[in-house]
N, C-alpha and C positions, 0 to 999 in steps of 0.2 A: 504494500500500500504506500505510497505516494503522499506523505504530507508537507503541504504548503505554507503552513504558518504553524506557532503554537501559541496560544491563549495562555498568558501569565496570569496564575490565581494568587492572590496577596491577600492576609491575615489583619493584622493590626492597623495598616497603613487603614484601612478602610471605615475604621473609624477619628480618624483625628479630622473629620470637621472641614474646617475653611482653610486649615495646614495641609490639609489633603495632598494636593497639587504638587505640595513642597516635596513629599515625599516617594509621590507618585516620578515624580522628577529626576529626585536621586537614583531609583528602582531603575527606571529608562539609561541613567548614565554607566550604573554598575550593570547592567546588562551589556550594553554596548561595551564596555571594556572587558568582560570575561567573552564577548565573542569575536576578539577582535584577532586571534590567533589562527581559530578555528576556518577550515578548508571552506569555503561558499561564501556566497555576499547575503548580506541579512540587513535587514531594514528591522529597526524596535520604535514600536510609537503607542501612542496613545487615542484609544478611538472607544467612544461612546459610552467613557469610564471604563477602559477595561486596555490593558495592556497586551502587544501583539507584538510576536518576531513574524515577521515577514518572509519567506525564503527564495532568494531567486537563482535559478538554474539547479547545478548540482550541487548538494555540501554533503557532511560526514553528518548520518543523523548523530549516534551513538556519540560520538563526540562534544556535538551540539548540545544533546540531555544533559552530558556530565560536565558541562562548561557552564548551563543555565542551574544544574544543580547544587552549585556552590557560589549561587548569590544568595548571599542573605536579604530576608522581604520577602522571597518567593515563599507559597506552601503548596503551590499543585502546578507543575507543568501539562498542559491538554495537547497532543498531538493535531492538529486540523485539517483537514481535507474543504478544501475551499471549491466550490462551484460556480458555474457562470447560472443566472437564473434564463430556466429553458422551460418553463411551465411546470406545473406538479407533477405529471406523468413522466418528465424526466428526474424531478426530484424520487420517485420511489423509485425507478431502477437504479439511481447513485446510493441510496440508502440500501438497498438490497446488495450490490454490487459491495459496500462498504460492509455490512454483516460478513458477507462471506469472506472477506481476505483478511479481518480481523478477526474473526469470532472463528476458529473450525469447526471447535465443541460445539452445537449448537442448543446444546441439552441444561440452559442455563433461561433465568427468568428474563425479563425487561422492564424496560419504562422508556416512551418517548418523554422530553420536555424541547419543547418548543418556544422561541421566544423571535417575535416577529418585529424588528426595531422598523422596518419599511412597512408602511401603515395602507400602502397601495397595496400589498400583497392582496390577492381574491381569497386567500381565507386565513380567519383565523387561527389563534393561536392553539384553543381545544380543539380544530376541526384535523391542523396539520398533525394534532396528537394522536386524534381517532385515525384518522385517513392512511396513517405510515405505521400506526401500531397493526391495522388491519392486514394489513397488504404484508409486514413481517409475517404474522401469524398466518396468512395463508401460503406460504411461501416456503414457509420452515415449521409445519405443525408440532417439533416435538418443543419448541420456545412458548414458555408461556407468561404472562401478565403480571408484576409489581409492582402496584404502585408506591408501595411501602418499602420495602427494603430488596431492590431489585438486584441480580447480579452486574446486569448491564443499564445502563444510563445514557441513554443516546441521546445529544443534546443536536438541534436544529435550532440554527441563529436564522432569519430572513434578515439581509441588511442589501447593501448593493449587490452584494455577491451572497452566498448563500454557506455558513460553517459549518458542517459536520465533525462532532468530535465525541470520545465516550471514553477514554481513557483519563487517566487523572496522576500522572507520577510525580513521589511528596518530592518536595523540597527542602529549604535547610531552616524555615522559619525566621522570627527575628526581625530586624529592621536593617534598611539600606546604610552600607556601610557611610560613613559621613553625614548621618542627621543628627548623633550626638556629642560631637565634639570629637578630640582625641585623646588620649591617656599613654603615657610610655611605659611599655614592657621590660621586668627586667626578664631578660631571657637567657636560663641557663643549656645546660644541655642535656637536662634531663627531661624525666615524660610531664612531669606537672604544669613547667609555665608555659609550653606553645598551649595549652590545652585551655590554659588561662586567658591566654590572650584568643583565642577562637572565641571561647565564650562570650568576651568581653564586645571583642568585633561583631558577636550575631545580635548584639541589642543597638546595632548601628555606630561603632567608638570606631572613628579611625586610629591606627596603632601606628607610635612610632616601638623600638628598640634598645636597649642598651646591653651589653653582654662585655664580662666582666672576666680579663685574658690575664693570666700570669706565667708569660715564657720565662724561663723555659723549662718550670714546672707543670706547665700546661703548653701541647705539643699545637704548631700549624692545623694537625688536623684538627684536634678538638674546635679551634674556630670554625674550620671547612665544616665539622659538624652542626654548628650554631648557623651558620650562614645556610645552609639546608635546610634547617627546621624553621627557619626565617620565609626560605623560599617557598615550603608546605603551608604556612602560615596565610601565606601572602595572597596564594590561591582564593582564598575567602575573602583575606580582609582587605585584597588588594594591596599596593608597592607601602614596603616598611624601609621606614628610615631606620639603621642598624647603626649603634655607637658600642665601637668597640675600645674597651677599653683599658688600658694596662697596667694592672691593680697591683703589680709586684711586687714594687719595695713599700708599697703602702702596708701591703700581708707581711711580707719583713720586720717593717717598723713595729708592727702591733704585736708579732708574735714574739720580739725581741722585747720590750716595754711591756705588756702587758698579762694579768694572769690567763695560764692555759687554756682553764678550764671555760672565762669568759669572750675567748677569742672569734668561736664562732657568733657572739652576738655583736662585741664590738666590729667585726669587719661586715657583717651586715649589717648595720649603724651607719658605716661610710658608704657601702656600696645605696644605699639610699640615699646618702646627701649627693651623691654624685648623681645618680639617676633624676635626682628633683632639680637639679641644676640644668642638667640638659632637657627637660618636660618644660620648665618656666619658660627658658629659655625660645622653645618652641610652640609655645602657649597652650601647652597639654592641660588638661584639668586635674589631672590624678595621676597616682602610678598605679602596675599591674603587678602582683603576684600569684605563684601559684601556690602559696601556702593552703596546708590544709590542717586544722586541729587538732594537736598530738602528733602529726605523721614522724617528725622528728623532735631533738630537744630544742632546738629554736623554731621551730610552730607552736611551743604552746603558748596558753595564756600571758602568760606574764614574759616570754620572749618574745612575741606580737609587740604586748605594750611597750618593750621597751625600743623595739626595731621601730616601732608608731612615732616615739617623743619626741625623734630628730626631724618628723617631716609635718610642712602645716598645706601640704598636697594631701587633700582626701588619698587613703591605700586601699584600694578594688582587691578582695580576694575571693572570684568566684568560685571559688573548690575548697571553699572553709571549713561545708559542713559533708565533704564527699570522701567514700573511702576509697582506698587506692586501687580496687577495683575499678571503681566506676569511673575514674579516671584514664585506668590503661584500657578502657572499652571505649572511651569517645575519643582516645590517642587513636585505637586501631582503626575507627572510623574515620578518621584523617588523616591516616597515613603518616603520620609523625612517629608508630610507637618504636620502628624497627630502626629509625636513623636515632633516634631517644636512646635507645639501649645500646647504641653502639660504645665499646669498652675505653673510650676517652674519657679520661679525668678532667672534671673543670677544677677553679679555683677554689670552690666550696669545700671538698672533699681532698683537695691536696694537702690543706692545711687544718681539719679537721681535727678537735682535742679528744684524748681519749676520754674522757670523763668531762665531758659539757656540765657546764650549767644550765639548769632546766627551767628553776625560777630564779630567773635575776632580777635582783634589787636593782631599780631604779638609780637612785642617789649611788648605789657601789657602783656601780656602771660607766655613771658620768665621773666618779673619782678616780677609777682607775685611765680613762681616759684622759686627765691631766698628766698619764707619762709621758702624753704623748706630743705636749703642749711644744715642744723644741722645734719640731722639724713637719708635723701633721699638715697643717695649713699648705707648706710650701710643696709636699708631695702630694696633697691636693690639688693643688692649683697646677702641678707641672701633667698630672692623668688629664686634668681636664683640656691643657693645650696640646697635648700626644695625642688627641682623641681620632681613631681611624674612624671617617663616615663611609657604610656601603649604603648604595642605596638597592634593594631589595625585590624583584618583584618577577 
C-alpha cells in the first residue's frame, strides 16, 4: 500500500488554548528537522487544525516512522492514502481496495468514522458511514460491526482531496522540544543522566551539556563515549551544546586538601558550580541530573542537600523517585544502554572514596572546603577558560 501523507496526532498541545499555534509551531519545526536526513522530499504543515507530512515521489517509509517517532508532541502517527474525489462509487472500490492490502486477516470487527470538512460533499457524514460500512460487509462477510470497541477504525476525511487512514502508530509523547526553555545537563557516562536528560527534553526543555574529563585518568575514549551518548540524546532532543570539561587538578586539589571520605560530595559541589556557570551563562533555567534516591552514597538525602546549597539554578532530577531498573528499561528504549555500559571510567568513579560519607553535614562541608581556599578559585576559573565546546547533533 502506497501512502501519501501521514496525519500527526498531538496530546497536550491540544489543549493550551490561544498558545495553541505556538506550539502547534514548534511541533511543525521539530518535524521538519528530524526529517531532514531522511531519503524523499516531505512537505509538514498545518491544515484544518491538524498536522500533515506530505510525501512526494519516492522516500524510505520505515525510516520516515522512526524519524517522526522521536519527536516529542507526537502521540499517534496515521499512515494516509490520499485520493482524488471521483464520486462515491469510486470512493468504495479505494476503501475496499484499501481493506485488502492492509487488513489480510479479514476475520476482525470495524467501525467507519467519517468526517466531511467539504460541506459540498452529496452526503453526509452518517450516510458515508452507512454507505462504506455496507458495501465492507458485503464484500468481506466474515468482518463484522463495532461501534464500541472495534478492531479496525477506518477513518474517511472529505476535504479537497479525500484521507483514508486506520492505523494509529504511538509516538514519544511530551511537548515540542523548545516550548520550555533550556536546562544544562551534567552528562556523565553512565546509564542514569542521558536518560535524565530525555526525560527532561520530552516535556519540551531544550538541552544544553556539560561532561566533566580528567586525563589522563580518564582515557580519549571515555569522552568518545560521552560524545555518543550526546549524539543518542540528541536524536530526540535535537543539537546539544557539549562543554567538556577538564576537572583534573581540580580532583587533585580536593583529594590532596581534603577529607577522603567527603570527597565525592565536595567534587560534586564544584562540578555544579561549574555547570551553573556555563547554564547562566547560556541562559539555561536549571540544571539536569540523573540522580536517583539512595542509588548511591551521594544521592541521598542529605548529599542532594548539600550538592543543592552551592546552586541558586533550580536542580531537575527526573529519576529521583525511579529504581534502577526502570531506568536501564527506558536507556534500552533509546539506545543509550549499550554505549552507557561501555567499560570507560569517568571522573566520578576514578577518584571514588572507599568509605563515602553518606550524610554530610552541611557546615562540615563548607569547613572542610576552606582547604581549599589557596588555589580553588584560580583552578576554577582556569576549567572554565580550557572549556572544549562540541556542538552535538
Amino acid at each position: 500500500m502506497k501512502f501519501h501523507s501521514f496525519l500527526i496526532k498531538y496530546g497536550e498541545i491540544g489543549i493550551k488554548g490561544k498558545n495553541r499555534y505556538l506550539f502547534e509551531d514548534a511541533l511543525v519545526r521539530q518535524m521538519r528537522f528530524a526529517l531532514k536526513d531522511v531519503d524523499g522530499e516531505f512537505y509538514v504543515h498545518k491544515s484544518y487544525g491538524r498536522v500533515y507530512v506530505d510525501c512526494s515521489g519516492e522516500y524510505d517509509y520505515e525510516e520516515t516512522i522512526e524519524s517522526l517517532k522521536r519527536v516529542f508532541g507526537i502521540v499517534g502517527i496515521c499512515p494516509v492514502v490520499r485520493l482524488e474525489d471521483k464520486g462515491f462509487e469510486n470512493l468504495k472500490q479505494d476503501v475496499i481496495a484499501y481493506v485488502e492490502k492492509v487488513y489480510p486477516d479479514k476475520n476482525q470487527t470495524f467501525k467507519v468514522e467519517a468526517r466531511r470538512s467539504k460541506k459540498s460533499y452529496p452526503k453526509t457524514s452518517m450516510e458515508i458511514n452507512c454507505d462504506l460500512g455496507e458495501v465492507i460487509l458485503e464484500t468481506y462477510p466474515e468482518m463484522k460491526v463495532d461501534v464500541h470497541n472495534p478492531d479496525i477504525r477506518l477513518n474517511v476525511e472529505i476535504r479537497e482531496e479525500i484521507y483514508l487512514y486506520s492505523e494509529i502508530i504511538p509516538g514519544p509523547g511530551g511537548m515540542p522540544v523548545g516550548t520550555n526553555g533550556s536546562a544544562m545537563l551534567l552528562l556523565s557516562g553512565g546509564i542514569d543522566s542521558p536518560v535524565a536528560g530525555y526525560m527532561i527534553a520530552k516535556r519540551g526543555v531544550e538541552l544544553e551539556a556539560t561532561y566533566f574529563h580528567a586525563p589522563p585518568y580518564t582515557s580519549e575514549r571515555a569522552k568518545e563515549k560521552v560524545v555518543d551518548l550526546a549524539k543518542q540524546v540528541s536524536k530526540y532532543a535535537g543539537p546539544i551544546k557539549l562543554h567538556v570539561v577538564n576537572f583534573t587538578d581540580i580532583q587533585l586539589y580536593i583529594y590532596e586538601k581534603c577529607p577522603h571520605e567527603e570527597l565525592t560530595i565536595i567534587m560534586r559541589r564544584y562540578m555544579m558550580k561549574i555547570a551553573e556557570y556555563f547554564a547562566k551563562k547560556d541562559g539555561c533555567l536549571g540544571l539536569i541530573t540523573g540522580e536517583s534516591i539512595g542509588q548511591v552514597a551521594s544521592q541521598t538525602m542529605q548529599s542532594l542537600a548539600a550538592t543543592n546549597a552551592v546552586c541558586t539554578l533550580p536542580v531537575y532530577r527526573p529519576l529521583i523517585g525511579f529504581d534502577k531498573r526502570d531506568i536501564v528499561a527506558i536507556s534500552e528504549q533509546i539506545d543509550t544502554y549499550e554505549t552507557s555500559i561501555q567499560p570507560f571510567e569517568d571522573c566520578c568513579t576514578i577518584f571514588v572514596a572507599k568509605h563515602p560519607v553518606t550524610k554530610p553535614n552541611l557546615e562540615r562541608i563548607e569547613k572542610s572546603e576552606l582547604n581549599l581556599a589557596e588555589k580553588i578559585d584560580e583552578l576554577v576559573r582556569e576549567a572554565i577558560d580550557t572549556v572544549e565546546v562540541i556542538k552535538v547533533k
